[in-house]
C-alpha positions, 0 to 999 in steps of 0.5 A: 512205311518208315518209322521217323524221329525229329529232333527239334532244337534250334531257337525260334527267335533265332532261326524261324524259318529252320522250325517251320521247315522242321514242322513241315518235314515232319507233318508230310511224313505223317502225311505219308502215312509214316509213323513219326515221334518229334522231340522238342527241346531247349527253346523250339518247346515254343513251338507247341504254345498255341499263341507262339505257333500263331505267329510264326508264319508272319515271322517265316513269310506263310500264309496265315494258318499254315504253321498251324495246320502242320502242328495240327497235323502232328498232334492228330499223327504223332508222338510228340514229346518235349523235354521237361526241363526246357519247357520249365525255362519258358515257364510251362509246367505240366500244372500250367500246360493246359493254359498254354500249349496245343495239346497238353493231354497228348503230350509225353513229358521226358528229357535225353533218355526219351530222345535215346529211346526214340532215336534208337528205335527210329529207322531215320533220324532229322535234327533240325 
């Protein structure tokens, strides 16, 4: 077992279907019984709305569902953080983030020295 970190950072609006294969990548190491940490930053942190992730397999040409089952699937297995300051730029506070994201309760709020850390300690890093 390997201890995974992503890094996810590209726009959504700019590039779909890099999020989703980040999503994808990072839920089969869950599934491989990985432990895995994901860091969402600038504007990918709409990845973690409920309503954002909803739409994307339009968007990325997947059935419906699937980008959701693969955000599911690393609620249920992994650390997922996010960074406060991008999250601030949508308009997602930890004040409003139970009206908005997935899973607020589970969520690790942070910036670079959280991205440090959890890389530092990973034994393989994506950026995707």
């Amino acid at each position: 077992m390997s201890t995974y970190f992503f890094m996810i950072s590209t726009d959504p609006d700019v590039d779909p279907r890099k999020c989703a294969v980040a999503i994808a990548c990072a839920a089969e190491a869950v599934t491989g019984g990985n432990s895995v940490e994901v860091f969402f930053a600038s504007h990918a942190v709409q990845l973690l709305q409920g309503q954002f992730i909803d739409g994307l397999d339009d968007r990325v040409g997947m059935p419906s569902g699937t980008c959701r089952t693969m955000m599911e699937t690393l609620i249920d297995g992994a650390k997922i953080a996010c960074s406060t300051g991008s999250q601030a730029v949508v308009g997602v506070t930890p004040e409003n983030a139970a009206e908005v994201l997935m899973d607020p309760d589970g969520l690790v709020w942070s910036g670079p020295p959280g991205v440090v850390a959890m890389s530092a300690a990973a034994d393989v890093v994506l950026s995707f």
